[in-house]
TIRONU-667661 format. One record per residue (C-alpha): residue number from 0; x, y, z; residue in three letters. Coordinates in Angstrom, 3 decimals. Example, Ala and Ser with C-alpha at 12.3 -4.5 7.8 and 13.67 -1.06 7.14 Angstrom:
REM residues 2
  nr       c1       c2       c3 rest
   0   12.300   -4.500    7.800  ALA
   1   13.670   -1.060    7.140  SER
//
This chain:
REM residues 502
  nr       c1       c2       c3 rest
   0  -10.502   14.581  -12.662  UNK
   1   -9.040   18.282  -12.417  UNK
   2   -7.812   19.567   -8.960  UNK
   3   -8.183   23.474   -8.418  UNK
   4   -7.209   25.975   -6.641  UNK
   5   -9.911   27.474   -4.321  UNK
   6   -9.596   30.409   -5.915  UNK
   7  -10.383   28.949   -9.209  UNK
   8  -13.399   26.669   -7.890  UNK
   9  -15.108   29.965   -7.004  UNK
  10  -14.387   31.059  -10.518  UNK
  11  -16.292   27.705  -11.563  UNK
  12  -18.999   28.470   -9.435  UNK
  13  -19.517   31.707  -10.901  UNK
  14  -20.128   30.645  -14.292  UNK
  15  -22.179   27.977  -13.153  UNK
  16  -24.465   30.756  -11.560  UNK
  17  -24.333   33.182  -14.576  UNK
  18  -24.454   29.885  -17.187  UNK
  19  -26.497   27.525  -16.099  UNK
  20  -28.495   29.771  -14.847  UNK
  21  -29.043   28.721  -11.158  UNK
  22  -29.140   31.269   -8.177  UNK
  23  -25.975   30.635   -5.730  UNK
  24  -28.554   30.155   -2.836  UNK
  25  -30.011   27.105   -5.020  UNK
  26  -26.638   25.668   -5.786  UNK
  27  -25.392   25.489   -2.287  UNK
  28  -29.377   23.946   -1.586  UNK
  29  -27.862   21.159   -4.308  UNK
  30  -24.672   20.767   -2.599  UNK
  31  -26.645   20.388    1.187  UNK
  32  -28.971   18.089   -0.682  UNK
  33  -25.919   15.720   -1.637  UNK
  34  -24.592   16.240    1.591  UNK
  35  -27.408   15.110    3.291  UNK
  36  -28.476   12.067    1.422  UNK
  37  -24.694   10.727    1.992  UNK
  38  -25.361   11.361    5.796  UNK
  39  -28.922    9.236    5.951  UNK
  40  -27.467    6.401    4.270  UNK
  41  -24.531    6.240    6.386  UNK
  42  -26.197    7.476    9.888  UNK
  43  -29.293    6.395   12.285  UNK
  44  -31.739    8.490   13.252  UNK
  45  -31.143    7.670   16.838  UNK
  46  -27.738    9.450   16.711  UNK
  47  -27.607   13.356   17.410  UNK
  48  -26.265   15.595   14.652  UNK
  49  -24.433   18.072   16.311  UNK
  50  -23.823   20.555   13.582  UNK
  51  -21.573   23.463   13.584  UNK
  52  -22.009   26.508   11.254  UNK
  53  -19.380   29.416   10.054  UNK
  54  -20.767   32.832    9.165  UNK
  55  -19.775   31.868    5.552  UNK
  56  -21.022   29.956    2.468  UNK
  57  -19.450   26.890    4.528  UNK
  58  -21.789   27.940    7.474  UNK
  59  -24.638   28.213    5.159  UNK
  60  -24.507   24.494    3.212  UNK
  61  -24.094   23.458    7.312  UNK
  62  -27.507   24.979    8.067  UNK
  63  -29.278   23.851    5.038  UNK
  64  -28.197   20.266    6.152  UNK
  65  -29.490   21.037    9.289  UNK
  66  -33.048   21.634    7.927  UNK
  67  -32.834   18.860    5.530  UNK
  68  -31.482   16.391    8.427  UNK
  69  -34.768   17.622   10.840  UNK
  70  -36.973   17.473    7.809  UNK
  71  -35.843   13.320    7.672  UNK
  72  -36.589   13.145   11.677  UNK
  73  -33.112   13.253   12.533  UNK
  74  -32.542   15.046   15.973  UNK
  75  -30.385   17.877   14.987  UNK
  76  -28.635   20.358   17.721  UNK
  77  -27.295   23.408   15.210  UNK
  78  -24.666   25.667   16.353  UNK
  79  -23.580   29.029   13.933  UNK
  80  -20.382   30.884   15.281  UNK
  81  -20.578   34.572   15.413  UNK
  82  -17.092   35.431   14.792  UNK
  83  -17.921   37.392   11.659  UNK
  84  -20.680   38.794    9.244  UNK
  85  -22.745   36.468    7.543  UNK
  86  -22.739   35.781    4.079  UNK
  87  -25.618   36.393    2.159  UNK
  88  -26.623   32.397    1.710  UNK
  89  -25.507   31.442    5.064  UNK
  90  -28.059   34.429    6.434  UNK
  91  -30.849   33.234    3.992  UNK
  92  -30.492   29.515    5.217  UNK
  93  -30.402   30.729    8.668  UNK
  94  -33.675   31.932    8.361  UNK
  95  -35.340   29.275    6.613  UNK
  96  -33.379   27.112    9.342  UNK
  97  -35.436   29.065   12.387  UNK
  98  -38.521   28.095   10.690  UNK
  99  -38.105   23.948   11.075  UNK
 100  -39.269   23.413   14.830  UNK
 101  -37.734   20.518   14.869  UNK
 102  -33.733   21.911   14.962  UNK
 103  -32.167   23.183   18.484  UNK
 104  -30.390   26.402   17.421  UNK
 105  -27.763   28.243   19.336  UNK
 106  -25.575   31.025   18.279  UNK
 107  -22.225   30.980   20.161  UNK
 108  -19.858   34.289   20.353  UNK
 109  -17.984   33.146   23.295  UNK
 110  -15.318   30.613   23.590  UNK
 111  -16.003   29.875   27.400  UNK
 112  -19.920   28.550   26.083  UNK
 113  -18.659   25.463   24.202  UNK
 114  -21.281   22.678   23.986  UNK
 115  -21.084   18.929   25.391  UNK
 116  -20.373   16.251   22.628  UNK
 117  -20.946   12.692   23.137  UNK
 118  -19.142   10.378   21.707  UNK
 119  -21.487    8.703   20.007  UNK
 120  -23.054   11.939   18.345  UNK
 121  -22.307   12.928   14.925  UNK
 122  -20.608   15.926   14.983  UNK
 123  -20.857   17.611   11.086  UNK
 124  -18.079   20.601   10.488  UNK
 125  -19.052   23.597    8.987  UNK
 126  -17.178   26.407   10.461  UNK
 127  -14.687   27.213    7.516  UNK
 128  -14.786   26.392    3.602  UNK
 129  -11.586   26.421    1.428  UNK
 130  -10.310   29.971    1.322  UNK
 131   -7.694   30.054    4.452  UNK
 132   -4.388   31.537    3.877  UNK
 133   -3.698   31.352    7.926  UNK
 134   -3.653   29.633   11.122  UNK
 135   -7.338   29.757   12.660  UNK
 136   -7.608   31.964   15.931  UNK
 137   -9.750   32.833   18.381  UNK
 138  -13.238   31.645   18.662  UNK
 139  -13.705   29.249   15.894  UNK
 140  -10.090   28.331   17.273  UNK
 141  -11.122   27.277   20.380  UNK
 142  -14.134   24.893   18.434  UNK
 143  -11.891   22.931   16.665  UNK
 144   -9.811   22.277   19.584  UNK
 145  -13.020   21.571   21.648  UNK
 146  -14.427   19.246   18.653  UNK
 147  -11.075   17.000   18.390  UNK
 148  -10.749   16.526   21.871  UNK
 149  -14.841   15.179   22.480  UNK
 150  -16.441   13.957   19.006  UNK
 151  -15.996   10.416   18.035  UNK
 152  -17.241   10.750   14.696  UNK
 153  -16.603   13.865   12.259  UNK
 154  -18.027   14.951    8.796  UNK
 155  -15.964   17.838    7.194  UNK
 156  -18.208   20.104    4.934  UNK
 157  -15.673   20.518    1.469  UNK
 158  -12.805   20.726    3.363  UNK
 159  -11.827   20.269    7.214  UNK
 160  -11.997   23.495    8.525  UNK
 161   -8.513   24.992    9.395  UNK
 162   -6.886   23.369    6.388  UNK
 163   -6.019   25.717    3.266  UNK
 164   -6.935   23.966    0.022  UNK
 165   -3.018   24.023   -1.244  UNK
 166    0.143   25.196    0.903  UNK
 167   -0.595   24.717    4.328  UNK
 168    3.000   25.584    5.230  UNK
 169    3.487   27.365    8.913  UNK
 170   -0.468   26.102    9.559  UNK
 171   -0.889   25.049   13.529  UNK
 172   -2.536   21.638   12.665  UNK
 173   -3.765   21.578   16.724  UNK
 174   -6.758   24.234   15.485  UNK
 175   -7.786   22.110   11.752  UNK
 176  -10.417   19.320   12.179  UNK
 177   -9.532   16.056   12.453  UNK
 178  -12.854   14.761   10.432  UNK
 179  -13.473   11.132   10.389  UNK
 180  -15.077   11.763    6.201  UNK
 181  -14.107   14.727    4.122  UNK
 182  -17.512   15.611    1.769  UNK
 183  -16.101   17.643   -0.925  UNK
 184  -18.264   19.103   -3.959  UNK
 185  -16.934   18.693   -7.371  UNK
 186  -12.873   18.190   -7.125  UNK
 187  -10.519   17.253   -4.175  UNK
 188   -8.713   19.982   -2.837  UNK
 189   -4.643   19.526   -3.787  UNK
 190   -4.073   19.377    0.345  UNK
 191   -5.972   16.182    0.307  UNK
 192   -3.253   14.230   -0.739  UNK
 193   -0.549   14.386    1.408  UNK
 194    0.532   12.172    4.187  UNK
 195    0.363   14.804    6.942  UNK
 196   -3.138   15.487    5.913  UNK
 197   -4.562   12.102    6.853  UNK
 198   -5.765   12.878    9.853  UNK
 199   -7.338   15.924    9.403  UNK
 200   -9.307   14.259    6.003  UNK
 201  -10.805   10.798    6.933  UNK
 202  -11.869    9.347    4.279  UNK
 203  -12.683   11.658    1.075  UNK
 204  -16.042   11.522   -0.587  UNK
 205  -16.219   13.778   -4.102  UNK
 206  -19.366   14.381   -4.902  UNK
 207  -20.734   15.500   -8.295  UNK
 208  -22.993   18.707   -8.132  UNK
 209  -23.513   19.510  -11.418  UNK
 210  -20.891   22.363  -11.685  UNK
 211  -20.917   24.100  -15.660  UNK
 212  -18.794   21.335  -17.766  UNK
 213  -17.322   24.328  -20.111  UNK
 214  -15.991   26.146  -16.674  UNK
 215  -14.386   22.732  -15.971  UNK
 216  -13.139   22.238  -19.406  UNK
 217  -11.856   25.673  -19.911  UNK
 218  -10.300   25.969  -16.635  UNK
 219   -6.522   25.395  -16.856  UNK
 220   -4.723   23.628  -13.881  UNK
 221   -1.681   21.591  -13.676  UNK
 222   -2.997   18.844  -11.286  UNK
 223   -5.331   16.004  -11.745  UNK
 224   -6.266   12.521  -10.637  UNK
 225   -5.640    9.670  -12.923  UNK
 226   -9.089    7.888  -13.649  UNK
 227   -9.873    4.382  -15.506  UNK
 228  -11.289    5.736  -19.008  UNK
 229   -7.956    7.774  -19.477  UNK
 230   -6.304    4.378  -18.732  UNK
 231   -8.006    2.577  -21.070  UNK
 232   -7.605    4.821  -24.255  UNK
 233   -3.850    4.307  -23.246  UNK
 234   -2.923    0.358  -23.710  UNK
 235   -2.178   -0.780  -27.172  UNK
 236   -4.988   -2.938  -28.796  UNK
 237   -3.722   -6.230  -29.437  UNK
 238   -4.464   -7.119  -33.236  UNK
 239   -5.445  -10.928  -33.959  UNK
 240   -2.457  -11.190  -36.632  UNK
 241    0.019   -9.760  -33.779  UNK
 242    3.020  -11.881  -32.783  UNK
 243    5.523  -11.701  -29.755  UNK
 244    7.594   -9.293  -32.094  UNK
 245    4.581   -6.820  -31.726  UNK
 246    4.658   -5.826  -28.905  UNK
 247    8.484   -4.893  -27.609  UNK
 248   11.459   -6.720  -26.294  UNK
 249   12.554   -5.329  -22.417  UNK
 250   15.569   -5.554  -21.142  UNK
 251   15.255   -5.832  -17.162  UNK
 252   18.722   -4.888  -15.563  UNK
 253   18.235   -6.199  -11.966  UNK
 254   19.541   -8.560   -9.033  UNK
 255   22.513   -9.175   -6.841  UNK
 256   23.740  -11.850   -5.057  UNK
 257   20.547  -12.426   -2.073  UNK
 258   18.201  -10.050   -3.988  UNK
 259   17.423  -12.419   -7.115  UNK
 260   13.853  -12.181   -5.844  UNK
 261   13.908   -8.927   -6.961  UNK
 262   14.652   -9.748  -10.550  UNK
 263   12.011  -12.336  -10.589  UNK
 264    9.325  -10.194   -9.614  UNK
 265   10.358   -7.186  -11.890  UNK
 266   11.143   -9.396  -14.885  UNK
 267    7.326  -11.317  -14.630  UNK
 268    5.347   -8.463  -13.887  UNK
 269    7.011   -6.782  -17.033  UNK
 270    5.828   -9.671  -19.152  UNK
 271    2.566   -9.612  -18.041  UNK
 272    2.211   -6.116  -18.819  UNK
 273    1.358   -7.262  -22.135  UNK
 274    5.276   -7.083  -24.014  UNK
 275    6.294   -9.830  -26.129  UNK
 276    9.455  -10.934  -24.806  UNK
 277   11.692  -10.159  -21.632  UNK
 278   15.346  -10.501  -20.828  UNK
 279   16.489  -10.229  -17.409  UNK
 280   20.198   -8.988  -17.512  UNK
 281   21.724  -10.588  -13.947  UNK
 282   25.171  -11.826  -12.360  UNK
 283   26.034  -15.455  -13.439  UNK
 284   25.382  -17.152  -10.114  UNK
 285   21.409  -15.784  -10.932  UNK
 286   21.115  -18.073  -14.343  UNK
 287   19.669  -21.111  -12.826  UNK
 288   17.646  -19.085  -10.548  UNK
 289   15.894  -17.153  -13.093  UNK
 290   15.764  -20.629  -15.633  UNK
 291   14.197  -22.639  -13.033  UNK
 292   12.031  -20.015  -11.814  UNK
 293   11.124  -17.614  -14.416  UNK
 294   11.193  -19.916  -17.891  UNK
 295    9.112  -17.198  -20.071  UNK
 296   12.269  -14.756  -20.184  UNK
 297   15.625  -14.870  -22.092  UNK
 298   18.825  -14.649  -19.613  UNK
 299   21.228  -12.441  -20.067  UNK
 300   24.697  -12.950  -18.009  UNK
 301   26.591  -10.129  -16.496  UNK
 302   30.363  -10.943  -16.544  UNK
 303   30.462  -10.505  -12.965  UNK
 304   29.534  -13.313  -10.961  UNK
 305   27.614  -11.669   -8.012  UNK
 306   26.358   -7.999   -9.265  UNK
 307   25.637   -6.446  -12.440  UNK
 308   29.057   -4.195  -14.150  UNK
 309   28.071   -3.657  -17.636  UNK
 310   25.403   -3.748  -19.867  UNK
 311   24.750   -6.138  -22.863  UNK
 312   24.507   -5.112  -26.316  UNK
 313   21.312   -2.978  -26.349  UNK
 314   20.774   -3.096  -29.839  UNK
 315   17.570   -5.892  -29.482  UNK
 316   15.578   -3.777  -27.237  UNK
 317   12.766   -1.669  -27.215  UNK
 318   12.981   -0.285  -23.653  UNK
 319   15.265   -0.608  -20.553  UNK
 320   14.653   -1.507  -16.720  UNK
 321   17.546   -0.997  -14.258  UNK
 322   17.494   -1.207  -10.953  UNK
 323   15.300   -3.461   -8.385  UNK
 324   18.228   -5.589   -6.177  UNK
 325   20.485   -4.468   -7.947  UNK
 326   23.028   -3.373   -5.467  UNK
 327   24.803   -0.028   -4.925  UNK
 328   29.030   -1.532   -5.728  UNK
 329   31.400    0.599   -7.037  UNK
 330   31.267   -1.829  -10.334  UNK
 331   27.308   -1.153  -10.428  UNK
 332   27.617    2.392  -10.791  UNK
 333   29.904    2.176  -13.682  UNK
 334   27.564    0.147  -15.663  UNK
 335   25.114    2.429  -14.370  UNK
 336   27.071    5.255  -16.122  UNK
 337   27.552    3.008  -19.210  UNK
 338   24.061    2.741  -19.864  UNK
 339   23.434    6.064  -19.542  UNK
 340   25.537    7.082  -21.968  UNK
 341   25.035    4.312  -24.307  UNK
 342   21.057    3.481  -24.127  UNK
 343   19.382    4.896  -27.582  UNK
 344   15.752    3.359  -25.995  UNK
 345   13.056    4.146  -23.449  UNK
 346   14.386    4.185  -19.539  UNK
 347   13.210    3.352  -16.273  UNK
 348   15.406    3.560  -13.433  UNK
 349   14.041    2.142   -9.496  UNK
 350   15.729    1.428   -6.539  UNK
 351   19.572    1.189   -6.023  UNK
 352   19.608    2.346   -9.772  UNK
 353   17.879    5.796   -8.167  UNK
 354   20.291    4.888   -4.919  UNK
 355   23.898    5.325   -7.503  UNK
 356   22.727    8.139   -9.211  UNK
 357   22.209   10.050   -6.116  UNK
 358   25.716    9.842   -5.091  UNK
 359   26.952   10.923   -8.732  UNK
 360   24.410   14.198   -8.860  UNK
 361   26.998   15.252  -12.358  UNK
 362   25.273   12.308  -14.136  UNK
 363   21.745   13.738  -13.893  UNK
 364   23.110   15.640  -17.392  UNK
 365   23.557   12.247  -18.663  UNK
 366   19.476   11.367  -18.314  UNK
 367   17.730   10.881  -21.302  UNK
 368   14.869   12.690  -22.444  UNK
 369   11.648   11.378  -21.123  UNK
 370   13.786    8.351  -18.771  UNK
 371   11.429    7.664  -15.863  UNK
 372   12.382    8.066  -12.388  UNK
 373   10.218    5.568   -9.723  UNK
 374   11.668    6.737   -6.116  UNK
 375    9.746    6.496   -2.938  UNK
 376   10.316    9.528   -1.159  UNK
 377   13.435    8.368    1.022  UNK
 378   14.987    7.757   -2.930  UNK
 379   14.056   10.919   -4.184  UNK
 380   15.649   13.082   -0.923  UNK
 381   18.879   11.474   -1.768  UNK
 382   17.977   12.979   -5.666  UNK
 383   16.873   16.278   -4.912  UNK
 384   17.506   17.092   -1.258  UNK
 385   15.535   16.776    2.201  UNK
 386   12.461   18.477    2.127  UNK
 387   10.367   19.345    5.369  UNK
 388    7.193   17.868    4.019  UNK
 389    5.696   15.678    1.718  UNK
 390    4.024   19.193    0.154  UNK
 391    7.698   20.581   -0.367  UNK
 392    8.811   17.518   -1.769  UNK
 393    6.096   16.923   -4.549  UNK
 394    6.977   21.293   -5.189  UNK
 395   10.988   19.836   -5.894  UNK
 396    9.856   16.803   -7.523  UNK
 397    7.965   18.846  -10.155  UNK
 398   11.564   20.697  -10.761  UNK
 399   13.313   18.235  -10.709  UNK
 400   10.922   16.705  -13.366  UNK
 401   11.288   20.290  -15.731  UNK
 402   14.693   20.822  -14.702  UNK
 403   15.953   17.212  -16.588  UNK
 404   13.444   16.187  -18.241  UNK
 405   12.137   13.342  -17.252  UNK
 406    9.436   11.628  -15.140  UNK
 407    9.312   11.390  -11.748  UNK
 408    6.814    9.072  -10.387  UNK
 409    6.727    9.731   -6.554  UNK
 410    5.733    6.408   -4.970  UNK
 411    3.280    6.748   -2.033  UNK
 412   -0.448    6.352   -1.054  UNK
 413   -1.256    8.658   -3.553  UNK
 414    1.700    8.144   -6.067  UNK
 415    2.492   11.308   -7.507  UNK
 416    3.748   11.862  -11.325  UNK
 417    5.665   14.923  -12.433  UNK
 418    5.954   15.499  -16.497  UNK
 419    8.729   17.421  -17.934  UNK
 420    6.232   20.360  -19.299  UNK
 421    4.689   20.829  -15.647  UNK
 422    1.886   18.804  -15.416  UNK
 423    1.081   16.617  -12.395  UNK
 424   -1.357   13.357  -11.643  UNK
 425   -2.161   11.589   -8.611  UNK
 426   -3.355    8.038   -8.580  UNK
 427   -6.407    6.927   -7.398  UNK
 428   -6.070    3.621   -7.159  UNK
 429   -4.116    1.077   -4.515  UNK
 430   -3.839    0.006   -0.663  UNK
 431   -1.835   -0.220    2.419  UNK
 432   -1.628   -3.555    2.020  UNK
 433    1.101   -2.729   -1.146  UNK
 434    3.479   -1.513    1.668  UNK
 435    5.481   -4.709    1.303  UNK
 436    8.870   -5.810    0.090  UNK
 437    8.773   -6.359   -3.863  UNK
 438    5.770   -4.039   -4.534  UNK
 439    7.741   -1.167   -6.112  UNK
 440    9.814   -4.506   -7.930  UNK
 441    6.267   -4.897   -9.674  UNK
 442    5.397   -1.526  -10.695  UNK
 443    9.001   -1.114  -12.214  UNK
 444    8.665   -4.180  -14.102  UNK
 445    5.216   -2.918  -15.436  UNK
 446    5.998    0.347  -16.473  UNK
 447    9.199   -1.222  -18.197  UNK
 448    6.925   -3.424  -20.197  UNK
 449    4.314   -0.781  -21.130  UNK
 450    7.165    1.095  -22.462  UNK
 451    8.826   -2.040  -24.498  UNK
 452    5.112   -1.994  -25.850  UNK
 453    5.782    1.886  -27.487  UNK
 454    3.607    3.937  -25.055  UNK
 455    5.068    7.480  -24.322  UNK
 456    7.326    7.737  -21.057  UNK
 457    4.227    9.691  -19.588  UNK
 458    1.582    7.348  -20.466  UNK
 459    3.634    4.770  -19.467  UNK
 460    4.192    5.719  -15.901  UNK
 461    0.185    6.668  -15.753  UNK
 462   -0.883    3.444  -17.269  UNK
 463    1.754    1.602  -15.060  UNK
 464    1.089    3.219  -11.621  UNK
 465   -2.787    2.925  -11.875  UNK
 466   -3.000   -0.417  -12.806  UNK
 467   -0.163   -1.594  -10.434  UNK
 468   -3.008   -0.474   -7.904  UNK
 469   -5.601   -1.612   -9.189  UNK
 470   -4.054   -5.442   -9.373  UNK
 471   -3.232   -4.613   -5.245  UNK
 472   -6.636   -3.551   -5.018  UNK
 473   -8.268   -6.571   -6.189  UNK
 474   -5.596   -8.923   -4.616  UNK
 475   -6.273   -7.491   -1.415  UNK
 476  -10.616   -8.172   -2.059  UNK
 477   -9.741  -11.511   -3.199  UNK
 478   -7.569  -12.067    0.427  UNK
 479   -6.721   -9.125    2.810  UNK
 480   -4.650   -5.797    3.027  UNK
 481   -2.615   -7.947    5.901  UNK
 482   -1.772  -11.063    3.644  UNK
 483   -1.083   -9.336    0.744  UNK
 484    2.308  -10.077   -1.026  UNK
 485    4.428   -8.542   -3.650  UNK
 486    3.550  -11.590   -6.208  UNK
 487   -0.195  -10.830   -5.437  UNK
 488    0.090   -8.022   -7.367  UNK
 489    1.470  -10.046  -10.243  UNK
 490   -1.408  -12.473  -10.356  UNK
 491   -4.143  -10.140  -10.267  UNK
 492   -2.749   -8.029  -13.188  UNK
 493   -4.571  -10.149  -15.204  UNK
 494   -8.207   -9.210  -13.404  UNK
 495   -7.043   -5.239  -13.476  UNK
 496   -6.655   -5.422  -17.028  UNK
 497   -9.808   -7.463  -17.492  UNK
 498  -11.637   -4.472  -15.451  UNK
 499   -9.974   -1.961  -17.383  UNK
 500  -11.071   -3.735  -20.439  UNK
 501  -14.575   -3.854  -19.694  UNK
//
């Protein structure tokens, strides 16, 4: 799925209008008529709608939500701000509003006549739509404050107003709605995906209103959502006459003396990622560790007893995984820099792997071409600098990405990949129960072994991060977001497959 601009969703709109053809006035009645069947399948008619209305085309889906909500025997109290000119729908739909009886209808233009809310009312924000460059003020100021400090439950119209669609940078989040469900029309707005948005967003509903497919199509934009069918025309099919040679050899590069656990989990998730054979490269104390527990893989022995200090021969691989408990010794960084400058293959570097090269910022030149980056955002300050938001650091992620060339997947709620030519995908799918030790052990593992398999550095990190959630996902179904372990992940990879599959 595409993320726009606001700017550019207007554009979409447009064409829709001029294309399809449909008046605007019977568009927006499409996108109330959306909105509304969402709210009477989630909402009892004994609760109050208290529903407040912008002078804009936000304002205007509010009050045709308002008629539709009274036409359904909902009791409906409808409030429209007069703190600017209406626009043309929002005045038509205001007037088709005054003629249901059934709808209480007040028109506020000062900030000292704010209405009682009770908690248990349903309090439905229309008062801005996407198009903010600025801080709210004033009236419609005065609201929002008013509406987070009384309403229990809140449903944001497109987008909660006070929030800009993009770069809400210098924005005074005490006047933006804190909106228990975001109903947005089409595409999620960029803004949606950031941790400081959270509580201003609820949980987001995209809903399909039949916008012009060749306005979609045509309409360029860097960002988008990773989504099963582009998963699935991804993995390799697996021919009957196909033999462990078929599908890629990984190396795994991981473990120190008390993280072996670590190793374990990266080096079986990458097998199970479909590759035919893994070796985990670890310190000699790890060999009957990883032989008693892990008897799929081939070991390969480090000459250092405790930590890892040089790599094997690489010739026998297909891709390379450094990094998960590995340790950040002196010794460790020079085998860091020796792989660098000797691997020929596919690379993924994780954890302390990210941790060295962050202290040696002159061998980001050394990088290949396409290597794949995995830091959660603590990782990737140390790469790229502190940043004062999780917005500013996806901007240096995304040059850090062009500037060297490689992949930067930005682990979070919404893990964020960066490609080399500009482009940018957030994932869709995962939980807060994956905020546990070992889960980014897993994903590294995976991606490692999509790669061994021949998939592209990009596709790899896209096929890798979505089903990594997807496995958490169904774990967490199958038991809870509380109990849910590292290894979990690992055994449903099997089912997330299977569903991809289907």
């Amino acid at each position: 799925m595409k993320i726009f601009k606001a700017e550019q969703v207007r554009e979409i709109d447009a064409y829709t209008v001029k294309n399809e053809p449909i008046r605007s006035i019977d568009l927006m009645e499409r996108a109330a008529t959306r909105l509304t069947g969402w709210y009477v399948r989630h909402y009892h008619t004994d609760r109050k709608a208290m529903i407040f209305a912008g002078p804009g085309n936000n304002g205007g889906d509010a009050l045709a939500m308002a008629r539709m909500l009274a036409d359904r025997q909902f009791r409906v109290e409808c409030f429209l701000l007069r703190f600017g000119k209406l626009s043309e729908n929002c005045y038509i739909n205001l007037g088709r509003l005054k003629e249901q009886a059934r709808v209480k209808l007040y028109e506020i233009d000062d900030q000292d006549l704010l209405p009682e809310i009770a908690k248990e009312d349903v309090v439905v924000d229309g008062i801005f739509g996407s198009g903010l460059s600025r801080s709210v003020t004033g009236l419609p100021a005065s609201i929002i404050k008013h509406i987070n400090k009384k309403a229990g439950t809140v449903i944001a119209i497109d987008i909660p107003s006070g929030l800009s669609g993009e770069d809400n940078s210098g924005n005074d989040y005490s006047h933006v709605i804190r909106a228990t469900h975001t109903i947005t029309f089409q595409f999620p707005f960029l803004s949606f995906f950031f941790d400081m948005h959270e509580a201003h967003v609820g949980h987001m509903r995209v809903h399909d209103i039949k916008l012009h497919p060749r306005a979609i199509e045509d309409m360029q934009t860097a960002y988008r959502t990773i989504e099963l069918e582009e998963i699935r025309s991804l993995l390799p099919m697996r021919s009957k006459f196909a033999h462990k040679g078929t599908f890629g050899h990984a190396l795994m590069i991981s473990g120190c003396y008390g993280m072996m656990g670590a190793a374990l989990l990266a080096g079986e998730s990458c097998l199970r990622s479909g590759t035919g054979l893994v070796t985990l490269h670890v310190p000699k104390f790890g060999y009957s560790i990883v032989q008693t527990a892990f008897p799929e893989s081939i070991v390969s022995l480090d000459q250092s007893d405790i930590l890892f200090s040089e790599p094997p021969d690489l010739s026998p691989y297909s891709a390379v995984g450094i990094g998960p408990g590995l340790g950040c010794k002196p010794n460790s960084g020079k085998g860091l820099k020796m792989l660098l400058e000797r691997t020929k293959v596919p690379l993924m570097i994780d954890a302390d792997g990210l941790n060295i090269l962050s202290q040696h910022p002159e061998w980001y030149a050394l990088l290949p071409e396409g290597c794949i980056l995995t830091p959660h955002p603590k990782e990737f300050d140390r790469l790229a600098g502190e940043s004062k938001s999780s917005f500013e650091r996806h901007l240096k992620q995304r040059e850090f990405a062009r500037k060297h060339k490689v992949v930067v997947v930005l682990k979070g709620a919404h893990t964020g990949i960066a490609s080399p030519d500009g482009a940018y995908w957030f994932n869709t799918t995962g939980n807060p129960g994956m905020a546990t030790g070992g889960s980014g052990d897993v994903l590294s593992g995976l991606i490692t072994g999509l790669l061994a398999q021949g998939l592209s550095s990009l596709n790899a990190a896209l096929a890798g991060v979505y089903l990594h959630g997807l496995a958490g996902d169904l774990a967490a179904e199958a038991s809870s977001e509380e109990a849910l372990i590292a290894g979990d992940i690992i055994l449903y990879l099997g089912e997330a497959f299977r569903e991809i599959n289907a």
